[in-house]
C-alpha angles and dihedrals in degrees: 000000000000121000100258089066097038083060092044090058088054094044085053094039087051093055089067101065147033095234132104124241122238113231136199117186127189101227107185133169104017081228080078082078097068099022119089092221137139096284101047093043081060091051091051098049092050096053082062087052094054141097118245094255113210084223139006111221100200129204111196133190091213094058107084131168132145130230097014143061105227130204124199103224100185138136099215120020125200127240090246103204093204099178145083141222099025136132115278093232085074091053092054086066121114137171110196092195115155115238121228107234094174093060097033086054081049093053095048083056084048095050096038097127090048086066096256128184138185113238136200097185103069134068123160127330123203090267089069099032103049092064113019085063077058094051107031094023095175090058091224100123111091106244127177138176139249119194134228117251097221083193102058127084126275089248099042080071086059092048085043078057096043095049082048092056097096094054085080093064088064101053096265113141117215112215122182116190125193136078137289088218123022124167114160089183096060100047119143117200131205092037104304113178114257135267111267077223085059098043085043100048090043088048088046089052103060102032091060086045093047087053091054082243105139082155088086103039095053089045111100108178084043090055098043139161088354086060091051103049082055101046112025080166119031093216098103093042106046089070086061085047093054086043093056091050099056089057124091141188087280101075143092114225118219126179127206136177092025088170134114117236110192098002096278113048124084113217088189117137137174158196136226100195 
């Protein structure tokens, strides 16, 4: 099934219901942001698919702190161009998009046993940006961020998802951005074929979330040294986790983008509808 017909059968199956879908998106290089490639293109095409959210709750790999669940309160966040050695073109970017302080202060008194916080400093990373300018391209719908405790346990991301579950009944989209693989080490440029680890560790992925089993995702030590090859750091792969988490029997699960830039990054993304 293409991708054009994978996103007509959301946009029917939404039709159906008042709720509001939960997203990850494989964001890869930030360059995806100013290319018209594959991915972008996919992006593009399921901004059209979706609802009109009243808010967009995003959970950003780019977004780390420790001890504590932030969340960016503010009216009006900044495009936070958090790279280097790009073209300048990327850091000319911007997404004026407003925040949305009375549901951010809402979601610190809903995460409040996951040490959450509100937060002025913040605004939204790359990992917000590059593809929300794909989906809402006007910038008009309210978004705000929520950060990634480095500290807490690979399951509590997916708790910090389930407490968030009720948000969809209200027309807020929940959007995770990151990567189901993400090795930085292992890259291979111009093209290179991809790590069997890779290839193992994305097939891994969404066979255990298409079996409901976030046991197993959230398992380290069951997941070894294969885990690890994918993820030498967590942060990419905790927003698929929360994700996960703010999905429920209900749903239907669709993957997009299941595809390998560089050798080691998935690009794989997917929706609970």
């Amino acid at each position: 099934m293409s991708i054009s017909q994978q996103l007509q059968k959301l946009k029917d199956g939404l039709a159906a219901s008042d709720r509001m879908p939960v997203v990850f998106l494989g964001h890869g290089s930030p360059m995806n942001a100013i290319e018209d490639n594959a991915y972008s293109r996919s992006w593009a095409q399921l901004g059209r698919n979706l609802p009109r959210p009243q808010a967009i709750l995003v959970v950003s790999a780019h977004w780390m702190t420790k001890g504590s669940t932030l969340v960016n309160v503010t009216a009006r966040p900044e495009t936070i161009h958090d790279f280097y050695g790009f073209p300048q073109e990327l850091f000319r970017e911007q997404y004026p998009a407003p925040g949305a302080p009375e549901l951010a202060a809402e979601v610190v008194s809903i995460l409040a046993s996951h040490h959450a916080e509100g937060d002025d400093t913040w605004g939204l990373d790359h990992g917000a940006w590059s593809v929300l300018k794909f989906l809402y391209p006007e910038a008009d719908v309210p978004v705000f961020q929520l950060s990634i405790d480095m500290k807490a346990d690979l399951s509590e991301h997916v708790e910090i998802g389930r407490a968030l579950r009720g948000l969809r009944d209200r027309g807020v989209l929940i959007l995770g951005s990151g990567n189901v693989v993400h090795n930085l080490r292992a890259l291979r440029w111009g093209g290179g074929a991809a790590h069997d680890w890779a290839e193992e560790f994305d097939g891994f992925f969404a066979e255990r979330l298409g079996q409901g089993d976030l046991g197993a995702l959230t398992d380290r030590a069951g997941m070894g040294q294969l885990f690890r090859m994918a993820h030498p750091s967590v942060d990419h792969y905790l927003p698929s986790l929360t994700v996960a988490g703010a999905s429920d029997a209900r749903d239907t699960l669709l993957f997009m983008n299941d595809a390998i830039d560089l050798g080691s990054v998935s690009m794989r993304s997917f929706i609970y509808y």
